[in-house]
PAVO-590775 format. One line per 5 residues: number of its first residue (from 0); their letters; for each residue x, y, z of N, C-alpha, C. Coordinates in Angstrom, 3 decimals. Last residue first. Layout:
N
NUM) A) X:Y:Z:X:Y:Z:X:Y:Z | ...
This chain:
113
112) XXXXX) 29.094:27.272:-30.846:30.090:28.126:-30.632:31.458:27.833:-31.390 | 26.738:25.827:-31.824:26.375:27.738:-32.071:27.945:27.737:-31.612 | 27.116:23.058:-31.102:27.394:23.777:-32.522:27.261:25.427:-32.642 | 26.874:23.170:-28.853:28.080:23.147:-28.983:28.204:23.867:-30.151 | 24.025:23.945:-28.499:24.518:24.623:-27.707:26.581:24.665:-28.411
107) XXXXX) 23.140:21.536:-29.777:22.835:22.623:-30.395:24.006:23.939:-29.493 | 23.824:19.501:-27.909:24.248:19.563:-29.484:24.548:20.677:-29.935 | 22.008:20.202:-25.764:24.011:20.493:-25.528:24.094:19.937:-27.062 | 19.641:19.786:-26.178:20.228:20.834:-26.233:21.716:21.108:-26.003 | 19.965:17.158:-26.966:20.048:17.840:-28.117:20.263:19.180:-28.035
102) XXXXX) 20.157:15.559:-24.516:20.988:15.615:-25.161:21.428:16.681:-26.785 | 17.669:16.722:-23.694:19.173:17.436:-22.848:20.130:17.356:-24.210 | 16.398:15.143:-25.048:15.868:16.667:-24.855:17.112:17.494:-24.784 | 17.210:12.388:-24.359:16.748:13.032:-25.992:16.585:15.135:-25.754 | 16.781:12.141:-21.995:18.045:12.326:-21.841:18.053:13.050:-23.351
97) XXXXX) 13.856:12.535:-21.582:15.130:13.852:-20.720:16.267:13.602:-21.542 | 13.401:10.564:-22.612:13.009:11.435:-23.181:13.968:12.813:-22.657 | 14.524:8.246:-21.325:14.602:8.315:-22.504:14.573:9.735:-23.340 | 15.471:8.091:-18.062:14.135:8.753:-18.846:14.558:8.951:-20.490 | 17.466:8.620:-16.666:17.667:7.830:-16.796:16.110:7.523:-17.899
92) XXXXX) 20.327:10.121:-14.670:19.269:10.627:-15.721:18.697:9.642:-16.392 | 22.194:10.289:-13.349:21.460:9.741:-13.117:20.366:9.550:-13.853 | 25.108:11.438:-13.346:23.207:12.485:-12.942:22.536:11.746:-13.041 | 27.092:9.439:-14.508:27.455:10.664:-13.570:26.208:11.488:-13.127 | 25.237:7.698:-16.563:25.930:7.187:-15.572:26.372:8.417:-14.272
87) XXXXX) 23.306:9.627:-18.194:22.963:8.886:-17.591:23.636:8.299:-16.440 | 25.178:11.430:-19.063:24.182:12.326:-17.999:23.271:10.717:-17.508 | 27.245:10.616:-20.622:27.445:10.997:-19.068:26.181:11.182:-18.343 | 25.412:8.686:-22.322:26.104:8.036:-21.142:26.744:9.079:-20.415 | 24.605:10.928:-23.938:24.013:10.317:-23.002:24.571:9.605:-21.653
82) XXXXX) 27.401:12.177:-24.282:26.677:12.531:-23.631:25.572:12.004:-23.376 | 28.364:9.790:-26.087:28.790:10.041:-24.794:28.240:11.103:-24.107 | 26.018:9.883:-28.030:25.866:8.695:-27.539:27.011:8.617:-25.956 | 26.710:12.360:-29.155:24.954:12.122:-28.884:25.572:10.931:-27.703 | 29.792:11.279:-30.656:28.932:12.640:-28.909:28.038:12.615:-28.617
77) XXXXX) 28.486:9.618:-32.064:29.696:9.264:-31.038:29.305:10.632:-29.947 | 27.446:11.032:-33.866:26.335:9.779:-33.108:27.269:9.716:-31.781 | 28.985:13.143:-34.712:27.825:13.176:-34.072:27.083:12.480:-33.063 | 30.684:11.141:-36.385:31.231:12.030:-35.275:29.694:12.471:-34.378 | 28.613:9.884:-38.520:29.448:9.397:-37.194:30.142:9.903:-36.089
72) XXXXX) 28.580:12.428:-39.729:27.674:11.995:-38.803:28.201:11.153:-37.847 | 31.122:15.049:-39.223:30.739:14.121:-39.889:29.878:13.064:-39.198 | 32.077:18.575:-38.846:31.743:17.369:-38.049:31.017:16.192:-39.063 | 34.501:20.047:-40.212:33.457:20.057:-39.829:32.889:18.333:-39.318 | 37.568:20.859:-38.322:37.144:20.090:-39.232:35.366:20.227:-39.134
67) XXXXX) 38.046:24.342:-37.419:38.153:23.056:-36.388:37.344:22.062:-38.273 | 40.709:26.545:-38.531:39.242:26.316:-38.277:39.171:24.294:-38.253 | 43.611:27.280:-36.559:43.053:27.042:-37.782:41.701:26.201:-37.316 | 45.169:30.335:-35.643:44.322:29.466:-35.432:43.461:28.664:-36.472 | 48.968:29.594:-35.411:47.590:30.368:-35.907:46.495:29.520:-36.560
62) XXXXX) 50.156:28.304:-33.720:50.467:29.841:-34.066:49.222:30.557:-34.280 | 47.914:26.638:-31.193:48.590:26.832:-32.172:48.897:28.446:-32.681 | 48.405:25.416:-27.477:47.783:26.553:-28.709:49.133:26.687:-29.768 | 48.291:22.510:-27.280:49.358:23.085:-27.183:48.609:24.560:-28.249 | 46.421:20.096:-25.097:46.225:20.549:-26.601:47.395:21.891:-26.444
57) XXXXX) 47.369:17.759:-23.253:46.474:18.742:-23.273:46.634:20.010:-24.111 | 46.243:14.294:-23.837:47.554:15.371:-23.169:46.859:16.868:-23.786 | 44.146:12.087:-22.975:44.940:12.839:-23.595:45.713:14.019:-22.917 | 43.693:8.540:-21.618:44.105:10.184:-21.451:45.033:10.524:-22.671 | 41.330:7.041:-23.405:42.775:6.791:-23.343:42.988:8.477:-22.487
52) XXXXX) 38.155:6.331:-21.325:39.400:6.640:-22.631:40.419:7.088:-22.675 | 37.570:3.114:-19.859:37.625:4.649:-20.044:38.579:5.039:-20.834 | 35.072:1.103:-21.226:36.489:1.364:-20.634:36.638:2.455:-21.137 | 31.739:0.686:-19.620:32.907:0.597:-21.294:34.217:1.498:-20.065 | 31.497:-1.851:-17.441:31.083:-0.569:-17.067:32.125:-0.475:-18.882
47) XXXXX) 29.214:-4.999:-17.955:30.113:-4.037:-17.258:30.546:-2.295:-17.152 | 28.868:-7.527:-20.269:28.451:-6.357:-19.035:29.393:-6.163:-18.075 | 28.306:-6.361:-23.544:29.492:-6.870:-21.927:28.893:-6.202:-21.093 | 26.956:-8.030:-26.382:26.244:-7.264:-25.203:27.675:-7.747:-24.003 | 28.164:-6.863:-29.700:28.613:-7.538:-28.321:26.843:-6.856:-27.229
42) XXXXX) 26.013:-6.833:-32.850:26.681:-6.203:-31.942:26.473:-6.861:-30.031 | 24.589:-8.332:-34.971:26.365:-8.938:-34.533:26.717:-7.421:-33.532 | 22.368:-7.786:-35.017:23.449:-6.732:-35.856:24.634:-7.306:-35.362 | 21.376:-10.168:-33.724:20.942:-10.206:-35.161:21.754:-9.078:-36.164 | 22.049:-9.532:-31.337:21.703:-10.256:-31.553:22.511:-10.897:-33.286
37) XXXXX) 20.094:-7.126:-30.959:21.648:-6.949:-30.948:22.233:-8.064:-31.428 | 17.701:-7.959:-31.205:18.250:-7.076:-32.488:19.324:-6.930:-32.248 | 17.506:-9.816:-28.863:17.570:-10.388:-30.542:17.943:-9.195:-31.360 | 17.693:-8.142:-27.306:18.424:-9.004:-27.048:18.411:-9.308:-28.330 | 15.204:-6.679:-27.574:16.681:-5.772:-27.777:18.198:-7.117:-27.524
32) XXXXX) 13.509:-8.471:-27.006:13.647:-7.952:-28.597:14.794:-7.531:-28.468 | 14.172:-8.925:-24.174:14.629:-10.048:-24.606:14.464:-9.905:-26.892 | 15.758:-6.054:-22.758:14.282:-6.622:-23.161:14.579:-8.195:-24.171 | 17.680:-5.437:-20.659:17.542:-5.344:-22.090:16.306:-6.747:-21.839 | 18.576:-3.281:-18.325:17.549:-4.411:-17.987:17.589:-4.333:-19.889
27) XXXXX) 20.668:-2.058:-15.939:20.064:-1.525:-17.150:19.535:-2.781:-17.220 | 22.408:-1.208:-13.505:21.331:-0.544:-13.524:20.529:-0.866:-14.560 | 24.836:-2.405:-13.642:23.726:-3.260:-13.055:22.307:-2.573:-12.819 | 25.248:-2.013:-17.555:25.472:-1.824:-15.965:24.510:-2.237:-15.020 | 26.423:-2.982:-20.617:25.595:-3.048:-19.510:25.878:-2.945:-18.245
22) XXXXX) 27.487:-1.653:-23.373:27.930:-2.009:-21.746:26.662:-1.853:-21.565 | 26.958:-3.297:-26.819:26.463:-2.284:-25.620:27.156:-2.308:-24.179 | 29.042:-2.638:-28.829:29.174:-3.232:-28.455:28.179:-2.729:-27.506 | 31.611:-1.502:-31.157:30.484:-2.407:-31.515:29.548:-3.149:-30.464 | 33.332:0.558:-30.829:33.265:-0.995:-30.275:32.614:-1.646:-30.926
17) XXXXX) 32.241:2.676:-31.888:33.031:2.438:-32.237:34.135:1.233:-31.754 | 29.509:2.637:-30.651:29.630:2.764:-32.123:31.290:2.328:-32.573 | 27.640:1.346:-28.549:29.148:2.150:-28.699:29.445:1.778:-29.785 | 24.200:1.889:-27.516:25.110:1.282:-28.523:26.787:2.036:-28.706 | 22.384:3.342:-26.885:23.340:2.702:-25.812:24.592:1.912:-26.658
12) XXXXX) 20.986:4.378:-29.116:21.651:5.251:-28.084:22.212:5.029:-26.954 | 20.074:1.953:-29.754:20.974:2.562:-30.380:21.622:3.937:-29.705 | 17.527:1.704:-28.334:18.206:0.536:-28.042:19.652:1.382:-28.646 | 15.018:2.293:-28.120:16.008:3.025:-27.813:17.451:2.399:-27.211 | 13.274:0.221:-29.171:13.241:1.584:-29.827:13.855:2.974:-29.334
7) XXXXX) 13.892:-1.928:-27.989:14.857:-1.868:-29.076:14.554:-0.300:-29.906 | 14.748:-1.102:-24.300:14.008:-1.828:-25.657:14.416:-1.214:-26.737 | 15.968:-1.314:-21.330:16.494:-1.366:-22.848:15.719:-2.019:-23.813 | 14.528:-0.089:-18.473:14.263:-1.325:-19.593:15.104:-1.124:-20.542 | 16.821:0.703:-15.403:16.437:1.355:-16.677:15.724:0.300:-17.722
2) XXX) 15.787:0.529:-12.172:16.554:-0.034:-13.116:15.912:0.891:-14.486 | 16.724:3.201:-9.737:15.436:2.295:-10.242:16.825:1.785:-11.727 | 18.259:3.971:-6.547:18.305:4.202:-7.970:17.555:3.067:-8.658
């Protein structure tokens, strides 16, 4: 498996938005700009793997079905940004542009249903 560069013009799609913080894995290489723009947004560089999320318990169907909240950008960035990290860490996927492609067709794919 080849290392990945982290430069700063795809530097935000590694970014955990709701940490503040990038994980680095021993696969990923940050460019010494992406070092200063993280740097410079006060966002953490840990290296290591981000910590996995809390288990949830498994949703209880309701009487009656009520329509799901609409999605708000931050909600967005947060799924853009864990579906990269699955298809990068679990497939390997590791091409800026695959993962931009994929990642938008499973956007689009969620939102039609």
């Amino acid at each position: 498996m080849g290392k990945t560069l982290i430069r700063c013009n795809c530097i935000e799609q590694h970014i955990c938005q709701e940490n503040n913080a990038i994980y680095m894995n021993n696969t990923m290489i940050l460019t010494s700009e992406a070092k200063d723009y993280l740097r410079n947004k006060g966002i953490a560089i840990v290296y290591g793997e981000k910590p996995a999320a809390p288990a949830v318990a498994p949703a209880q169907p309701a009487e009656a079905a009520t329509p799901a909240p609409a999605l708000e950008q931050g909600d967005l960035e947060r799924i853009m940004a864990t579906v990269i990290t699955i298809l990068r860490d679990e497939y390997q996927i590791t091409d800026t542009n695959t993962l931009s492609d994929l990642s938008l067709k499973i956007l689009t794919k969620l939102n039609s249903n």
